[in-house]
N, C-alpha and C positions, 0 to 999 in steps of 0.2 A: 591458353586453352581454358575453357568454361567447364568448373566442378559441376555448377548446378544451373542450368538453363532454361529459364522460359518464357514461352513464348508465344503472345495472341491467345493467352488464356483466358476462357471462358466457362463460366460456372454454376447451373442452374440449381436451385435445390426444389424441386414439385412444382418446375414451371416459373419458379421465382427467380430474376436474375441477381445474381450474389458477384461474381467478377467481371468483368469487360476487359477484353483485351489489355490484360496483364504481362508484363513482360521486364527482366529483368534477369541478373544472372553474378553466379557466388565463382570465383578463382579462388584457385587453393591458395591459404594463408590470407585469402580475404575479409574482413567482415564488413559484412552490407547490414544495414540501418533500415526496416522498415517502418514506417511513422505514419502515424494516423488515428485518429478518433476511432471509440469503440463503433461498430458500425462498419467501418473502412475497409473490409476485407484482408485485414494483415495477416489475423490467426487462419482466414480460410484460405488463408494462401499457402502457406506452410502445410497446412492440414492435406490441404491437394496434391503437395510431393513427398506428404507422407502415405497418401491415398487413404484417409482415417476421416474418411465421409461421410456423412447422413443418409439415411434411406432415402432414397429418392434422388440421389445428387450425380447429374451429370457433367462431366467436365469435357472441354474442349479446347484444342491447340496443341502445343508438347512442353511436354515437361523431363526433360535430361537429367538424371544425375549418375555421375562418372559413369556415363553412354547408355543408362538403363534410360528404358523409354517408361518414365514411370505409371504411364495410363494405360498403356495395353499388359501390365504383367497378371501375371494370376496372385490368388492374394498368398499361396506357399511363398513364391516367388517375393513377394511383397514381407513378408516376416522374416527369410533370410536377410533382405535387406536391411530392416529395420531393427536399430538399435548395434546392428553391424558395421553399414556404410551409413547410415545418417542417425543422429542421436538426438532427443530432446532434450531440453528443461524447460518445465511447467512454469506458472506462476505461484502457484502454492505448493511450497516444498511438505506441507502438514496432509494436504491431500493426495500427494503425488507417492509418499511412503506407505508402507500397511505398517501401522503400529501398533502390531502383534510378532511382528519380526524385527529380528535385530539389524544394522545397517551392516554388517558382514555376509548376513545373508541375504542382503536385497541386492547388495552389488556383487555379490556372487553368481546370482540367477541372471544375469543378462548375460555372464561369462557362460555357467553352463548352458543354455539354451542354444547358442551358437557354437556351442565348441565341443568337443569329444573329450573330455578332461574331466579327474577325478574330482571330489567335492575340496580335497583338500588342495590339490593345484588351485581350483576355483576361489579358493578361501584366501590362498596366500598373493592371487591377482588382486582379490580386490583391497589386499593390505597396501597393496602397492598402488591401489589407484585412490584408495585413502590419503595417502600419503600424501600423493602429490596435488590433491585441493587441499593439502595443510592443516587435514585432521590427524597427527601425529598419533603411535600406538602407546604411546606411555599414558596419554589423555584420553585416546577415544579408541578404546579397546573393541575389533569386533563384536564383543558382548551388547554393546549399548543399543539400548531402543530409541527411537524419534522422540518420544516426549519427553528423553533424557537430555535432551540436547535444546540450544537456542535456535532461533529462526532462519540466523545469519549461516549456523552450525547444518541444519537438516540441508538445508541449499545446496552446501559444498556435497553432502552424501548425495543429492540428486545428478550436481554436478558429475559427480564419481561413476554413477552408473552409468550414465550419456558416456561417459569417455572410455567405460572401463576398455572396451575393444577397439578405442584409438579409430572410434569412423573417420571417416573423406569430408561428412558435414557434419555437423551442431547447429541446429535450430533453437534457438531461447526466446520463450514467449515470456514477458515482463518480469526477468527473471530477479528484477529488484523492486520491486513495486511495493511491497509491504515492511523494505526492512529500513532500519535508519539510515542516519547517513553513512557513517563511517562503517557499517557494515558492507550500505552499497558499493562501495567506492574498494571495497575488499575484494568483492564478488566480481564487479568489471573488470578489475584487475588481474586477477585470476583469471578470467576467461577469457583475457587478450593472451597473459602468459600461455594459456594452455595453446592456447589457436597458434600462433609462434612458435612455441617447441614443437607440436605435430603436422603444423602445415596444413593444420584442418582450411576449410573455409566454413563461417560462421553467417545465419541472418538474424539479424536481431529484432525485436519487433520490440518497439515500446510506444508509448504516448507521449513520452518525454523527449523535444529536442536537446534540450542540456546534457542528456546521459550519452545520446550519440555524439557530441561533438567534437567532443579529445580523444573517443572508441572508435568509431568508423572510418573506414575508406572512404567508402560513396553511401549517398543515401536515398534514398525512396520513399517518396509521401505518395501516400494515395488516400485517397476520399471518394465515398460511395462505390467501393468496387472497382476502382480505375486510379492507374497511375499517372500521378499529375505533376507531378516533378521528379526529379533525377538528377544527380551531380556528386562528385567530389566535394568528402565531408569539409576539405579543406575551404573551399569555395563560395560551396552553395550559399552558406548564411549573407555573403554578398551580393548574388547573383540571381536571387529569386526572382520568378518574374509571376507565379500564381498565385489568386488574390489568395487560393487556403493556404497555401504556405504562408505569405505574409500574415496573414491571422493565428495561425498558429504561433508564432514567432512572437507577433505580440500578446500573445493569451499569456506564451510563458513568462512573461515580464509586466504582466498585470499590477497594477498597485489602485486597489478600488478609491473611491473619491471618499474619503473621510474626515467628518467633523470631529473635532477633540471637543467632546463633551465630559472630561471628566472636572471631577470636583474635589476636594480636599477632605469629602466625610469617608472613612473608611465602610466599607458597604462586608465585606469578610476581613479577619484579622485571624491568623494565624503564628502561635506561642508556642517555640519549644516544643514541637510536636514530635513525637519519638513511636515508633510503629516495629516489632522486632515479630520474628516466627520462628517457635521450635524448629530444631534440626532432629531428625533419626539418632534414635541410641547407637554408640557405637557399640557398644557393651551390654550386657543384657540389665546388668545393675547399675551404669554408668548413668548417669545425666545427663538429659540432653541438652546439645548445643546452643544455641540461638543466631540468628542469622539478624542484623539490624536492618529492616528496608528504608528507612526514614530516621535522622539521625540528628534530632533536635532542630530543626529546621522551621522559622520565623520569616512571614511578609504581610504585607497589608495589602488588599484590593480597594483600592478606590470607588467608589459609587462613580458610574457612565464611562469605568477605562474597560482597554483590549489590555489583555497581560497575558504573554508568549509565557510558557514551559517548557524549554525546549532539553532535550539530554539522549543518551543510547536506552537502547531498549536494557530492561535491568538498574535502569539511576535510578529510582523509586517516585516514577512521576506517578505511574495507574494505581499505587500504595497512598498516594497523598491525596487520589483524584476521589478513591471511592471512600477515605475518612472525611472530607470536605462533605460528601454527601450523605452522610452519615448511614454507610453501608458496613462501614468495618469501626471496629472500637478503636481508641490510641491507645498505649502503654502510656504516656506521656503529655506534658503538655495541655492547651485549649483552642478550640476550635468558636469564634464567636461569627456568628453572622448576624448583622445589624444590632451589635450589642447582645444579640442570645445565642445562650449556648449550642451548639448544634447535637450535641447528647445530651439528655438529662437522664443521668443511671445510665442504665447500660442500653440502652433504647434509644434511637432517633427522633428529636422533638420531630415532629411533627407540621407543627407552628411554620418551623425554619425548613421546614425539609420542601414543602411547597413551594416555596418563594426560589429553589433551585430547581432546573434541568439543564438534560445531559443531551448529546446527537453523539451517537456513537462513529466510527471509522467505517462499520460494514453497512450500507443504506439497505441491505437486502437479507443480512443476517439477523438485523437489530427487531425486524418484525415476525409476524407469527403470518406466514401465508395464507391459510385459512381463513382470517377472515377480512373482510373488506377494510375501506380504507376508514369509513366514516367511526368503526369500530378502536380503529387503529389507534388516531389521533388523540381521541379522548379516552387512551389509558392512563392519563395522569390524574383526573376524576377522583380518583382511587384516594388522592392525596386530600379530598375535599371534605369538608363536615357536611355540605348539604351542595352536589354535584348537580348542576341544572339537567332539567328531563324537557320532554316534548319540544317545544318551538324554541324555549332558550339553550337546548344541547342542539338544536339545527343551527339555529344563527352563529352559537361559537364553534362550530364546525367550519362554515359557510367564511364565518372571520380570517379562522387562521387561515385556511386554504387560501382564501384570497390575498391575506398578507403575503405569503411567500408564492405570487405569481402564477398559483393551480384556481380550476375552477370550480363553485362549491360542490356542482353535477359531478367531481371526479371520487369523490365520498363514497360513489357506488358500485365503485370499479376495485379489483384486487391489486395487489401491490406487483404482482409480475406482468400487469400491463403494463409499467412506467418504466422508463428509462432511469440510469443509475441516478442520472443526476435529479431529474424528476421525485424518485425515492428520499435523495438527502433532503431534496423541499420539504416532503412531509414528513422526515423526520424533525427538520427544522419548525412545523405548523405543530406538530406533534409537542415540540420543548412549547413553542408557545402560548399551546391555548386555555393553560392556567394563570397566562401572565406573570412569570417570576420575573426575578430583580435579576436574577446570574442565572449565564447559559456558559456552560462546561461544552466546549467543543472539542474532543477528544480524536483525532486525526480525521478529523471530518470531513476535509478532501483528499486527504493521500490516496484514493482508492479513483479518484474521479481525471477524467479525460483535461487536457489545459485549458480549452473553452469552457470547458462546463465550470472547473475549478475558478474559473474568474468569474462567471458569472456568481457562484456562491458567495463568493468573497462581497462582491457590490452588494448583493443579496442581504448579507448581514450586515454591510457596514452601510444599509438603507435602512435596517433595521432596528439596529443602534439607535439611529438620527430618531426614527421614529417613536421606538419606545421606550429610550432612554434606559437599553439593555448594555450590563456590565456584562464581559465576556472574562471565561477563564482559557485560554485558545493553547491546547497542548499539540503537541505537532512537530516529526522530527523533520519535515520538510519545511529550512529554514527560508528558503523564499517567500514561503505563505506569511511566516512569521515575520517576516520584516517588512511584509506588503500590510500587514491587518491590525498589531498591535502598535500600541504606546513604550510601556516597557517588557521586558525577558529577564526571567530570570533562567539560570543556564545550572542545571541538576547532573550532577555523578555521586554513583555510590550512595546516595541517601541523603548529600546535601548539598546547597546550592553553591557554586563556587565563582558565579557573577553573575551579579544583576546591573540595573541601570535602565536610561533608554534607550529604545532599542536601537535607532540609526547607530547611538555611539558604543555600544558592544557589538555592534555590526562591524563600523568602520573604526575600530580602536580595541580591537580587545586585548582584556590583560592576563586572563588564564592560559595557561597551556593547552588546558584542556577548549576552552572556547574556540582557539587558534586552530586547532586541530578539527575540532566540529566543523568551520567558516570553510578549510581549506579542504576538507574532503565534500564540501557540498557540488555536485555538479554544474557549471556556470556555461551559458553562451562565451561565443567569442568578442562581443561586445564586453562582458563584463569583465571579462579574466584582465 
């Protein structure tokens, strides 16, 4: 018997169609794999049997959960339900928190709302539903706020709340999308355990076939609003027979066509670099502690290599990323790029500071909405002694865009008409149109759909060929990094505990820790 059922759904939002005869269905103790491009109608599918709809949006067919007809109820009817018999987890557990309240009383309020129970019964649930996403009370005291905690940490407290009343469903929209490896690989786990002990049924929606492969029962790709395959997760990867699936299948196993243009001159060099931040008095006349984020740690960058940084969130890579660009000072150590220094005094040269940029991980946070696009690209100017104006700021507009595949007409368009991957282009035109030597790619696809993430990857490593750009490519998704660079060096705790090339810290590694990163990365069945 079918927890969650549906069926020949149909989905309009102001006349636009959004699903097409959608259909599919969750058994208890199951989890079902929804897969598809952003676009694909996964989230609007879930949002539909949560009935958490747009003005304007009509839905059509039926939609069951454990017997509720979930389109004809009223929307009372519809908030007893929710968060009672079907639970969420967001994609961003920073947004999904208010962090003005502590996580005792955010998982508390989904108990009281549903339930006629005093604040401190309420309190002592959600110690318990702490608990059991394995935020222990000795460590994560209901006192503690979301900014108190890590990425991987706020998750489990969202986790908590979705469960705290033990629903029928669990609905998880990309609920590992932004965290590293070994955190994701904690969190899937976790939410197979939970699904297991309560017999929930679970849908999971992600972009990633890797992540459903060892997680789900059965899976579900759909594209453009329509379900386009279906099967047993066991199977399917053998049995595919539509062309998006097969595309998808190879986006995720992309490795872009790359020339080894590197040379033997070091282009950055990095000495005994040592990065440390006070810690809080514990005392009122005590000293404060110090904390080490970067702990003497030495490599060279080659002039025209790809050089992975791979480590958990916390090893001190975004510490090492923003003194390279001479944003934070070092305690320690020398920072040289092409033989100069990248501080002189306390100051960032200047000189050297140009000849670097950065593409940040969010394509849509990293800009300023307001203003257009032509304004966008050309905030690196800033770095210039004498920044071209009139016809030669249109042409190096008109350049970059064109280099990374945009037209130069899209100059005069805002940034929320483009598609994510669209976005990372112009952040990508954006690094380029000062022409530096090094581009810092700071999880520059972790955020993006596996076609679109392949075509970025070509994108650069066309880029390279072209303009003989040295990459510093950080990124805890170590697929990308074995598709893109030459060597990795592999970061914890503030220093590097193996480097090499990459295929042979890939396929040979000698740390514990590296061993542990490889085997918590989620793999097709091909690869395992």
């Amino acid at each position: 018997m079918s927890l969650l059922e549906i069926s020949n759904l149909d989905l309009d939002i102001h006349g636009a169609p959004i699903l097409r005869d959608v259909s599919l269905s969750v058994a208890p103790g199951q989890i079902v794999g929804v897969i598809g491009e952003s676009g694909s109608g996964k989230s609007m599918t879930a949002f539909t049997v949560l009935q958490l709809l747009p003005e304007g949006a009509q839905a059509r067919g039926q939609v069951t959960l454990n017997g509720h007809d979930m389109l004809s109820l009223s929307e009372a009817q519809l908030c007893r339900l929710r968060g009672n018999e079907v639970g969420m987890v967001f994609q961003e557990p920073m947004t999904a928190l208010n962090p003005i309240r502590t996580i005792g009383e955010q998982v508390a309020e989904t108990i009281l709302i549903h339930e006629q129970v005093s604040k401190s019964e309420a309190m002592a649930r959600a110690r318990e539903a702490l608990n059991r996403v394995e935020l222990p009370a000795d460590r994560f005291p209901l006192s503690r706020y979301p900014y108190e905690l890590s990425g991987g940490q706020r998750q489990r407290v969202v986790i908590a709340m979705a469960i705290a009343l033990r629903p029928k469903l669990l609905i998880a929209d990309e609920p590992t999308t932004a965290l590293d490896v070994t955190t994701q690989a904690q969190i899937l786990a976790l939410l197979t355990r939970l699904v297991r002990e309560d017999g929930m049924g679970m849908l999971m929606i992600t972009h990633d076939l890797a992540v459903m492969a060892d997680m789900a029962d059965d899976i579900v790709i759909m594209q453009k609003g329509r379900v386009v395959e279906t099967g047993p997760a066991a199977t399917l990867f053998e049995t595919m027979q539509h062309p998006y699936s097969k595309a998808l299948l190879a986006a995720s196993t992309h490795a872009p066509d790359r020339e080894d243009g590197t040379t033997e001159q070091p282009l950055l060099t990095v000495r005994n670099v040592v990065r440390a931040y006070a810690l809080p008095r514990k005392t009122l006349f005590g000293a404060p502690g110090q904390v080490q984020a970067v702990k003497g740690v030495s490599f060279d960058l080659k002039r025209g290599e790809s050089l992975g940084l791979v480590g958990e969130s916390g090893c001190g890579k975004s510490t090492l990323t923003r003194a390279i660009l001479g944003l934070e000072q070092v305690q320690g150590g020398e920072i040289l790029f092409d033989g100069q220094p990248v501080f002189t005094g306390h100051a960032a040269n200047r000189a050297v500071r140009r000849r670097m940029q950065v593409v940040f991980q969010d394509p849509y946070g990293s800009f300023n909405p307001r203003h257009k696009v032509a304004r966008l690209v050309t905030e690196p100017f800033h770095l210039l002694d004498a920044p071209p104006t009139g016809a030669a700021r249109d042409a190096a507009i008109a350049e970059a865009l064109t280099s990374v595949g945009l037209a130069p007409e899209d100059q005069h368009k805002y940034i929320h008409e483009f598609s994510g991957g669209q976005r990372q282009r112009i952040a990508i035109a954006r690094a380029l149109i000062i022409k530096p030597d090094l581009i810092i790619l700071d999880e520059a696809v972790s955020a993006l759909d596996v076609q679109v993430r392949a075509q970025i990857l070509d994108l650069l490593a066309d880029l390279s060929k072209r303009f003989g750009l040295t990459y510093l490519f950080i990124s805890h998704d170590l697929s990308v990094v074995r598709a893109i660079t030459d060597r990795v060096l592999v970061m914890k705790s503030g220093e590097f505990v193996e480097r090499g090339p990459t295929a042979q810290v890939f396929d040979a590694p000698q740390h514990a820790y590296t061993k542990a990163l490889i085997a918590a990365a989620p793999r097709l069945p091909e690869e395992a």
